[in-house]
C-alpha positions as a LaTeX table, in Angstrom:
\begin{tabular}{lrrr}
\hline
Residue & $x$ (\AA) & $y$ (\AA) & $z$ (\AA) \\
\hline
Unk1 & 0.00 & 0.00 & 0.00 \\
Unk2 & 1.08 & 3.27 & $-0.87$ \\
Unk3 & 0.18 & 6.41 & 1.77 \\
Unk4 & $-3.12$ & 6.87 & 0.46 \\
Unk5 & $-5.92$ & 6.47 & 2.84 \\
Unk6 & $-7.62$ & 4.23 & 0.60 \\
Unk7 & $-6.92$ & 2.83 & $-2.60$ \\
Unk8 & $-8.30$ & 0.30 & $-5.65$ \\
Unk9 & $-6.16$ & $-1.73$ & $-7.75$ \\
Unk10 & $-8.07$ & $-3.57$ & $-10.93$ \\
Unk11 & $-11.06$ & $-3.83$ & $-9.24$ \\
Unk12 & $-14.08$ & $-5.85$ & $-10.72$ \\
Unk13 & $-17.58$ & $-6.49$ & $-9.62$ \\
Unk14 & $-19.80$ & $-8.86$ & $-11.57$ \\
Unk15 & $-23.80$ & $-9.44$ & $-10.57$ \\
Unk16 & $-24.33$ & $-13.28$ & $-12.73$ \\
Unk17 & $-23.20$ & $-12.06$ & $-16.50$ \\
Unk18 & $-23.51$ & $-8.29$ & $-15.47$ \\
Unk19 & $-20.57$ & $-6.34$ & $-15.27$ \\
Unk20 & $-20.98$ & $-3.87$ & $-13.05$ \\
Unk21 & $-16.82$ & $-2.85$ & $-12.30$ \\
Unk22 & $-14.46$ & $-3.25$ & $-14.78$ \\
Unk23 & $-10.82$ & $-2.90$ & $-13.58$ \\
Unk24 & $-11.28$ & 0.37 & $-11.41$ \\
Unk25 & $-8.29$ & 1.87 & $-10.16$ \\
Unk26 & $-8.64$ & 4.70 & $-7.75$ \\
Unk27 & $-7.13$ & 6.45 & $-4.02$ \\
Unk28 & $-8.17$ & 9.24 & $-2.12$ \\
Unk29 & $-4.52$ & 10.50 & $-0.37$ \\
Unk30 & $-4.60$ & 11.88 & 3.12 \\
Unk31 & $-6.25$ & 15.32 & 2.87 \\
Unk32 & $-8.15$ & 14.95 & $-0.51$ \\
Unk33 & $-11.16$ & 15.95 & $-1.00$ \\
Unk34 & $-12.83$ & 13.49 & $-3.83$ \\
Unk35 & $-15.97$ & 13.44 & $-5.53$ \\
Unk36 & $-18.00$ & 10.17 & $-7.45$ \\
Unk37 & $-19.74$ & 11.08 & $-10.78$ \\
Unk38 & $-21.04$ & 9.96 & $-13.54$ \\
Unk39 & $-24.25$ & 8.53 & $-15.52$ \\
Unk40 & $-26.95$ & 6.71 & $-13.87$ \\
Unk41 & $-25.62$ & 3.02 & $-14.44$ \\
Unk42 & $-22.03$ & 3.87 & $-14.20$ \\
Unk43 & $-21.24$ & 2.02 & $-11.04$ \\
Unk44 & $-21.12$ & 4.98 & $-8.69$ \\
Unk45 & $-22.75$ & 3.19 & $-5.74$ \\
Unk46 & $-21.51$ & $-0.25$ & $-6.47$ \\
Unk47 & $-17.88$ & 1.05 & $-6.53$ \\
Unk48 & $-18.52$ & 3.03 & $-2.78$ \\
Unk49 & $-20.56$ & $-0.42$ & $-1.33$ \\
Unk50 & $-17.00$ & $-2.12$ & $-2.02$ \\
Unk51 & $-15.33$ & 0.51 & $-0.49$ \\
Unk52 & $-17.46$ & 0.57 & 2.67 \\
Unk53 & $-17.38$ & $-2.99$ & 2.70 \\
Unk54 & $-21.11$ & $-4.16$ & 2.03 \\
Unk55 & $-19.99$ & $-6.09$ & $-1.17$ \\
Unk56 & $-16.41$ & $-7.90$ & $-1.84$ \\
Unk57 & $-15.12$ & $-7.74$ & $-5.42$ \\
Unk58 & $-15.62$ & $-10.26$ & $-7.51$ \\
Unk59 & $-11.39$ & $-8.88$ & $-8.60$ \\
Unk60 & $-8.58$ & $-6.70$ & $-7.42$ \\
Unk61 & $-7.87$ & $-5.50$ & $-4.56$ \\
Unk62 & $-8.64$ & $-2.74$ & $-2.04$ \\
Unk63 & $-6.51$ & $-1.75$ & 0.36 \\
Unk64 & $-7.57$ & 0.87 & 3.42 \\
Unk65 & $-5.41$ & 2.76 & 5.71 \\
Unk66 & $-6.87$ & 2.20 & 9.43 \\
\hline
\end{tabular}
């Protein structure tokens, strides 16, 4: 792990045949400010569920500074 707080590494969530992730890579470093958009569908609340640990990855990794 690097010094972010938390950070994604080819990340990949799949519901059945549904792709949901595809090989996200992402970090928020210690006083960052970040914020999640995009198009309804794009995997904006499936990507912060694995990050708040509701959901594991189907891939990747995801590493958290505690």
């Amino acid at each position: 792990m690097t010094g972010n707080l938390i950070e994604t590494r080819g990340v990949t969530k799949r519901y059945g045949n549904l792709e949901a992730l595809r090989g996200v890579d992402f970090h928020v470093a210690q006083n960052e400010i970040v914020g999640l958009l995009g198009d309804n569908g794009a995997g904006k609340s499936t990507l912060v569920k694995l990050l708040s640990g509701i959901n594991p990855p189907t891939s990747g990794e995801i590493w958290a500074l505690l």
